[in-house]
C-alpha positions in Angstrom: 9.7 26.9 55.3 11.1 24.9 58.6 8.2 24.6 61.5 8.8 24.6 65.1 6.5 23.3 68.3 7.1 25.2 71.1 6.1 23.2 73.9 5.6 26.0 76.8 5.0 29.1 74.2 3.2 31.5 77.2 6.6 31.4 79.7 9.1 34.2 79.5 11.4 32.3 77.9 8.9 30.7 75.1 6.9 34.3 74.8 10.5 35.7 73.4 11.2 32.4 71.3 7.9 33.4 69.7 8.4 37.1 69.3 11.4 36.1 67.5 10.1 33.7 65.1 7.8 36.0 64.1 10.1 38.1 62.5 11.8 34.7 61.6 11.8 34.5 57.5 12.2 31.0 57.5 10.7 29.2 60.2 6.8 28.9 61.0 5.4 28.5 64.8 3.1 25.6 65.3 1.4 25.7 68.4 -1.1 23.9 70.4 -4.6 24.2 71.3 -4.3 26.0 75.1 -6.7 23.0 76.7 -4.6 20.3 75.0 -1.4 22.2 76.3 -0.7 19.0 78.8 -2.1 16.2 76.7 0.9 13.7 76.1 -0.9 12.2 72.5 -1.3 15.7 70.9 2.2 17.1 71.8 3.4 13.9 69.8 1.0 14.6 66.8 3.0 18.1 67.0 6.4 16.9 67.0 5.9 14.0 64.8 5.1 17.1 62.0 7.8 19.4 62.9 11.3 19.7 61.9 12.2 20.7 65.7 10.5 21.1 69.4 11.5 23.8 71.5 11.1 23.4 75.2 10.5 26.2 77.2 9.5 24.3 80.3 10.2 23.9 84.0 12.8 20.8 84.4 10.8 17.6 85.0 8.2 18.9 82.5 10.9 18.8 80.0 12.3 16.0 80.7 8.8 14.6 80.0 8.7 16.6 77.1 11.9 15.3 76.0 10.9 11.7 76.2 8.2 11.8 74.0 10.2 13.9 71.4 13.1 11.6 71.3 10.0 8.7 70.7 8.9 10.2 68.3 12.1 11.2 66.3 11.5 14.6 66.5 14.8 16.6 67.1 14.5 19.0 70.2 15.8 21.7 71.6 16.0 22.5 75.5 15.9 25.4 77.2 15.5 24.4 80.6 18.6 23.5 82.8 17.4 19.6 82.5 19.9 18.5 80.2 22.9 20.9 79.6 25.6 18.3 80.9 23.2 15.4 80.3 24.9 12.5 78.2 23.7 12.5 74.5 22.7 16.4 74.2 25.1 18.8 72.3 25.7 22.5 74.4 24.1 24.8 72.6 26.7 27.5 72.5 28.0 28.1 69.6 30.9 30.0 70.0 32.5 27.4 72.9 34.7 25.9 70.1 35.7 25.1 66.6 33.4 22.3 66.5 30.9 23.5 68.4 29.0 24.8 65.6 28.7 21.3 63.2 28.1 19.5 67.0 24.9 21.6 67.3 24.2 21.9 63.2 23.9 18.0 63.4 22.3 17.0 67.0 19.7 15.5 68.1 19.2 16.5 71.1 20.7 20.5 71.8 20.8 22.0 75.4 20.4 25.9 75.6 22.8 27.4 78.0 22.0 29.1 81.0 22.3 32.9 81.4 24.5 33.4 84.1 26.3 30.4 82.3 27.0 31.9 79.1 28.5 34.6 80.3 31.0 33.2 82.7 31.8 30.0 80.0 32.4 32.7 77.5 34.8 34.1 79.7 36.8 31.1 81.6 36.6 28.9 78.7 39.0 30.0 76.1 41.5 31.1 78.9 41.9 28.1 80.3 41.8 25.7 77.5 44.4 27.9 75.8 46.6 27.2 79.4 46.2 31.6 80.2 44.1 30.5 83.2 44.0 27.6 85.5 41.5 25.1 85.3 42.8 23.7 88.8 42.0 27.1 90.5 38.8 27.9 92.7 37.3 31.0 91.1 34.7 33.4 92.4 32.0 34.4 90.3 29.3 37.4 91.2 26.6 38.3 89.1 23.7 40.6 88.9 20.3 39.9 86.3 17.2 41.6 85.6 13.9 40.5 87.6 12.5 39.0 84.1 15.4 36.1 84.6 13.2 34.7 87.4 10.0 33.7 85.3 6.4 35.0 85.0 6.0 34.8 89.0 9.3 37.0 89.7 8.1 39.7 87.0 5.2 39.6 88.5 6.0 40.0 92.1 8.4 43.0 90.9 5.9 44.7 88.6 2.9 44.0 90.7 3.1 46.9 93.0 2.5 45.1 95.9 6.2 43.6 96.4 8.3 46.7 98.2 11.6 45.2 95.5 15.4 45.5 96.7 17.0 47.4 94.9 19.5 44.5 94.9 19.4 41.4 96.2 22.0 38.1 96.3 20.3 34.4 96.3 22.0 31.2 95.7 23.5 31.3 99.2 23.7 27.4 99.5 26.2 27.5 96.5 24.5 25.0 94.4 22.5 27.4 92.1 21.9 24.7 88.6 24.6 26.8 86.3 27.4 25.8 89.1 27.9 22.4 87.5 27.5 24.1 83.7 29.7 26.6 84.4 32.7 23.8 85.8 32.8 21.3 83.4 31.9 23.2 79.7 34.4 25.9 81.6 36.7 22.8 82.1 37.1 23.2 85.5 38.7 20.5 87.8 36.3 22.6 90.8 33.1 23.9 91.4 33.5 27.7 91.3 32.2 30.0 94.2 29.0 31.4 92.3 27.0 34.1 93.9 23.8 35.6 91.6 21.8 38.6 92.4 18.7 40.0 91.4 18.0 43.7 90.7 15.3 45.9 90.3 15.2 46.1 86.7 13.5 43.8 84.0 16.5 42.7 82.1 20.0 43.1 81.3 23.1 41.1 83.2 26.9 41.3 84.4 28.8 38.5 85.2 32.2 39.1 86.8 35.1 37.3 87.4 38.0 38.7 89.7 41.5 37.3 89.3 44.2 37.8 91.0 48.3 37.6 90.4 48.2 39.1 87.2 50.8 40.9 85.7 50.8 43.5 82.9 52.3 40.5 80.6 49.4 38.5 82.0 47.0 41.4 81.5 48.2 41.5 78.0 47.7 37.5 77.2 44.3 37.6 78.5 43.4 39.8 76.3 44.9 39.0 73.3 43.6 35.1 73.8 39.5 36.6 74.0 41.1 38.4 70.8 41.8 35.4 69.2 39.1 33.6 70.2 36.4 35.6 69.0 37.2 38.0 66.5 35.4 36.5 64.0 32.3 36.0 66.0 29.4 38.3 65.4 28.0 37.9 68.7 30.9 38.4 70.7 32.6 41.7 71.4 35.5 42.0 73.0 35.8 45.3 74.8 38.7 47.9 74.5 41.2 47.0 77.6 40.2 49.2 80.9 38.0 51.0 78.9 33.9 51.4 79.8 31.4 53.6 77.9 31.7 56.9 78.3 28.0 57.6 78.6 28.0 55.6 81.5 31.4 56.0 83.1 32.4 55.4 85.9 30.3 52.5 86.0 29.8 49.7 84.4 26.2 48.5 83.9 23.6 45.6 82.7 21.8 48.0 80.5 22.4 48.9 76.9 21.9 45.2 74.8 18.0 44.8 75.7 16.8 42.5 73.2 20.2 41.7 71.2 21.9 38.4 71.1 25.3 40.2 71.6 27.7 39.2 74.6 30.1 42.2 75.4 33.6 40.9 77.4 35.7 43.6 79.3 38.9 42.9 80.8 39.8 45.2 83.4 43.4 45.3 85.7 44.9 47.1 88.4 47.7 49.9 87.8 50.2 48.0 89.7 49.2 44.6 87.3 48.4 42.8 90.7 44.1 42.6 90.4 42.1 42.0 87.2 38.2 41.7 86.8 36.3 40.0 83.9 33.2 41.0 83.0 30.3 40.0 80.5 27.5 42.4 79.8 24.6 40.4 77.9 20.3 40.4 77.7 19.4 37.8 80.1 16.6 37.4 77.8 18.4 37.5 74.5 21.6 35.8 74.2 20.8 34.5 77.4 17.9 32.3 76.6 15.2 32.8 73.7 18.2 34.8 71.1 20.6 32.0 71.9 17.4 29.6 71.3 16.9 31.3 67.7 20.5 31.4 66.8 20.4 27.0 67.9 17.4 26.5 65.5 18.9 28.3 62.8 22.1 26.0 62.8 20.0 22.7 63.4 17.8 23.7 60.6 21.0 24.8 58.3 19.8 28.6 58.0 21.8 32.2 58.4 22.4 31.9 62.3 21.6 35.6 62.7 17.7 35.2 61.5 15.6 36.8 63.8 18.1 36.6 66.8 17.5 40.3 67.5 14.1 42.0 68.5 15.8 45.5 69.1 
């Protein structure tokens, strides 16, 4: 049995790293005495018995958090935005690469991705590594999340009562939300792209979408068969039928439908005349998102099945 400290267990984030774990077969959840939760010396004790710490903190706290683990020797696992381009930590997404997987398997120090993050990386990546998409061009990104991807004071605002909620509503407006820089160099982009989130007045659920323009039916048809390639042998990510959406839901396409799975759904959509295409990922903010991506980290850094206890559905 593998054992785990997770250093910030009550935040949204931690809560569903927990939930998880408790299905886990394989790993056990050591936690801290609630009045001890800040004390430096005990949080050592923890991570000096455990095979990994998971840090579900705000970012300076886990850069504190960090510091002791890496004093101790104790390997950690991040998933605040702190350290995901930081020098020495290992991106924790699996599915980025052919290597990606023995990077993360033998680490350190991992780096969970970011939400909005995985979706668009997931996306741009592969396209523009295998040449399909330029990593020279600007791109525009929008997205819309669930309420619960702001933290225990969002979710509560929203589900107090008291808060008359948007329906939607767009943030970010200074253009340097923390996944910009994520999203440009694990995307390997030579710019910043334009990134615009949203928030919606629902608890969970996201779409990430990525217009493109110029594209041809031959184009079209590249695009698609390059995601093909990419993941078809991934279990997490499903690529969509071409121009197709669910028919339960048609005409739109919507954030809802993978709450509590660490799946990543990718559409490609295009325009009759081949001029206008649209990406789009559909994932759990929550799930493969944050804590399912979490899970599916410490399964490879502790050498187990990586789908243990990645889904709570």
């Amino acid at each position: 049995m593998k054992s785990v400290f997770i250093d910030g267990e009550s935040g949204t984030t931690g809560l569903q790293v927990r939930e998880r774990l408790a299905i886990h077969p394989q790993i056990k959840v050591v936690s801290i005495d609630p009045k001890l939760k800040r004390d430096a010396n005990e949080k050592r004790r923890l991570m000096r018995e455990v095979d990994v710490a998971v840090l579900c903190l705000p970012d300076a706290a886990a850069k504190e958090a960090a510091a002791l683990a890496q004093d101790v020797g104790c390997r950690v696992l991040d998933a605040s935005s702190a350290h995901r381009t930081a020098e020495g930590w290992v991106f924790g997404l699996p599915e980025l690469s052919d290597q990606q997987r023995a990077a993360i398997a033998g680490a350190q120090c991992v780096a969970n991705p970011g939400c909005y993050a995985t979706g668009a990386i997931l996306m741009l990546a592969p396209l523009v590594s295998a040449g399909v998409l330029s990593g020279d061009d600007v791109y525009a990104i929008n997205a819309v999340s669930g309420y619960s991807g702001g933290g225990k004071q969002l979710i509560e605002r929203y589900e107090s009562g008291e808060f008359q909620s948007p329906a939607v509503a767009a943030y970010g407006l200074d253009f340097q939300h923390k996944h910009v820089r994520e999203i440009q160099v694990l995307s390997g982009l030579a710019h910043a792209p334009i990134f615009i989130p949203s928030v919606g007045a629902y608890r969970q659920g996201m779409l990430v979408s990525i217009p493109l323009q110029e594209v041809s039916g031959e184009k079209l048809d590249c695009l698609q068969g390059t995601l093909e390639a990419s993941y078809r042998a991934e279990d997490f990510i499903k690529l969509q039928t071409f121009n197709k959406i669910d028919p339960d839901t048609a005409p739109f396409l919507t954030p809802h439908g993978l709450d509590g799975s660490n799946e990543v759904h990718i559409h490609l959509f295009g325009s009759e005349d081949g001029s206008r295409g649209l990406l789009v990922a559909k994932l759990d903010n929550l799930g493969k998102g944050a804590s399912g991506a979490a899970v599916q980290n410490l399964n490879l850094m502790l050498g187990l099945d990586e789908s243990l206890g990645v889904d709570i559905r």
